[in-house]
C-alpha positions in Angstrom: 0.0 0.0 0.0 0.9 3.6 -0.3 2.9 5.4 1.9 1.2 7.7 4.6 2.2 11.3 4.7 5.2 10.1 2.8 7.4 9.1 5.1 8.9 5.9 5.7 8.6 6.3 9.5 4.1 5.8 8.8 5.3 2.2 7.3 4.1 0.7 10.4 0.5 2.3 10.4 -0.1 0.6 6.6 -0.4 -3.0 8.6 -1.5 -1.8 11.9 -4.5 0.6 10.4 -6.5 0.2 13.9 -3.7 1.8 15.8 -3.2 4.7 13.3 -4.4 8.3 14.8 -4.9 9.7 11.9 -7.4 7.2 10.9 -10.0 8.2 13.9 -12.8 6.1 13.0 -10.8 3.0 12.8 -8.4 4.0 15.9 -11.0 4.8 18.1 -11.8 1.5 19.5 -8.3 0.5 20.5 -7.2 4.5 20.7 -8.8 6.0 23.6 -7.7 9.3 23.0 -6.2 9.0 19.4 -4.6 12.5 18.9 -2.7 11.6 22.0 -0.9 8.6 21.4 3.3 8.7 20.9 3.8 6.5 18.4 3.9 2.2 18.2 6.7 0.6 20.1 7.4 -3.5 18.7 9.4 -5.9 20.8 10.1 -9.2 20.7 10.9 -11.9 23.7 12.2 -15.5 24.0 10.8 -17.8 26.1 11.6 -17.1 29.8 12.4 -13.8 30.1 10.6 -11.6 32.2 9.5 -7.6 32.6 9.7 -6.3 36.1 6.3 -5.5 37.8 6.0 -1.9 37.1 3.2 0.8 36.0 3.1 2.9 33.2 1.4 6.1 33.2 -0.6 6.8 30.4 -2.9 4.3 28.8 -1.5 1.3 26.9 -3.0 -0.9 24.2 -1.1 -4.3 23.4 -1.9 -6.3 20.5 0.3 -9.5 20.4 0.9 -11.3 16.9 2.6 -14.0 17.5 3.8 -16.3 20.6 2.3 -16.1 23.9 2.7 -14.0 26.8 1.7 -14.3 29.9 0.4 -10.7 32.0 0.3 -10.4 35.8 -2.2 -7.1 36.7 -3.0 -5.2 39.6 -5.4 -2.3 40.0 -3.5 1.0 41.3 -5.5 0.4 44.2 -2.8 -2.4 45.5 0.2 0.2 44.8 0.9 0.4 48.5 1.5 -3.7 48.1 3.5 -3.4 44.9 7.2 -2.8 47.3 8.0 0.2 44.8 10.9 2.0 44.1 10.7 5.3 45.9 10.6 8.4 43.6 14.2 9.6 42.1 15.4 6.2 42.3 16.6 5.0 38.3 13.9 2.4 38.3 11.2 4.6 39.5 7.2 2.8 38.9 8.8 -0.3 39.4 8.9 -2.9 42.0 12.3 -3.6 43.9 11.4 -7.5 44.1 11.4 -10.1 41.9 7.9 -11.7 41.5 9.2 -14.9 40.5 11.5 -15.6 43.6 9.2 -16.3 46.6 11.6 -16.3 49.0 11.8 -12.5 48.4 8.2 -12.3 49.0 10.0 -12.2 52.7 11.2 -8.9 52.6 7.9 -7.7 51.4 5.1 -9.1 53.2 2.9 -6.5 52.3 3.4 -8.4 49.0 1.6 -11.2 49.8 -1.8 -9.6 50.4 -2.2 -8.1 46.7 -4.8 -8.7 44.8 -4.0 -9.8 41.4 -5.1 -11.3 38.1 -3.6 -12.5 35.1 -4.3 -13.0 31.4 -2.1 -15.3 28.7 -2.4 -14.2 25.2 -2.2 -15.5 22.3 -1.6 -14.8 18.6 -4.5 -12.5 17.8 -5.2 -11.0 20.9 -5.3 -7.2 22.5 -5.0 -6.4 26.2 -5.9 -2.7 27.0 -4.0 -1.7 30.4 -5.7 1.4 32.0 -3.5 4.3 33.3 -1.4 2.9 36.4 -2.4 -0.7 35.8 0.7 -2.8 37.3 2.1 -5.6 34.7 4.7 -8.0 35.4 5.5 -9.9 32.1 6.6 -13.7 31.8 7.0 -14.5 28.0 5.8 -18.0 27.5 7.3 -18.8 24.0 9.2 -16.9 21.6 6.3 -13.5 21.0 6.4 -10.4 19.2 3.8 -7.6 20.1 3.4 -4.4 19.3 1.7 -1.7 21.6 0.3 2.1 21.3 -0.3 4.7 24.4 -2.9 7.2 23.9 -3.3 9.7 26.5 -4.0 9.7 30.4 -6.7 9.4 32.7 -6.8 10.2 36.2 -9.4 8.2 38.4 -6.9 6.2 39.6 -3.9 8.5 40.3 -5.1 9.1 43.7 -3.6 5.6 44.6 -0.4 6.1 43.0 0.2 10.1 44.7 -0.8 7.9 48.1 2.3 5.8 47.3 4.6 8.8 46.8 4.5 9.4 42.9 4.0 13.0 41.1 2.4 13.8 38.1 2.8 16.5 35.8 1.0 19.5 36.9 1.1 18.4 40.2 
């Protein structure tokens, strides 16, 4: 298909059409806020390796396309159970233990009394994470995925301010 705008940097939008901002009535669904989203990020990860529990603070729309991956989520409303990183520290919005080694669960009893879900997905599927949703990622095969941010809400930032964290403006 033809280029968008006429750059290479669109080429991504031609496949991905739902994810596109420009195209508003096709966005819309998986873009909350289309004219706010930064762009499409694409990774890739082998079997075994995980992403540290953490939150992101903007909405977050995931489509995966191949593989499977497995998603760990907790509201905002457990952030005071999530052992954070204290603001100004390098790996601020994310937690200091690993999930998968219980014995650090120890350290962080508070830990133990989250409340938590979790979703695998497939080829095919699309996870939308609302602003300040916790994720810890466990790829369960070798996965590509590609996701899109698309603005900010803030019903839930009360938690997260509660657990020590700023926003803009604030």
């Amino acid at each position: 298909s033809a280029k968008k705008e006429g750059t290479a940097s669109n080429f991504i939008y031609d496949e991905l059409t739902f994810l596109d901002p420009r195209n508003r009535k096709d966005s819309k669904f998986y873009m909350v806020n289309p004219d706010q989203q930064r762009g499409i990020n694409c990774r890739f990860g082998m079997r075994g390796v995980t992403a540290v529990n953490h939150f992101d603070m903007s909405r977050n729309t995931i489509a995966l396309f191949g593989g499977e991956r497995r998603y760990v989520l907790a509201s905002p409303s457990q952030c005071d159970k999530m052992a954070l990183y204290k603001q100004g520290h390098p790996s601020v919005r994310h937690s200091s233990l690993d999930w998968s080694n219980p014995v650090e669960w120890d350290e962080h009893p508070e830990f133990k009394g989250a409340l938590i879900n979790e979703v695998v997905m497939h080829a095919g599927d699309v996870l939308y994470l609302p602003t300040n949703w916790f994720h810890y990622i466990v790829n369960l095969s070798l996965n590509y995925q590609c996701n899109a941010r698309s603005g900010v809400t803030d019903e839930t930032a009360h938690f997260v301010r509660d657990c020590g964290f700023s926003f803009k403006g604030d």
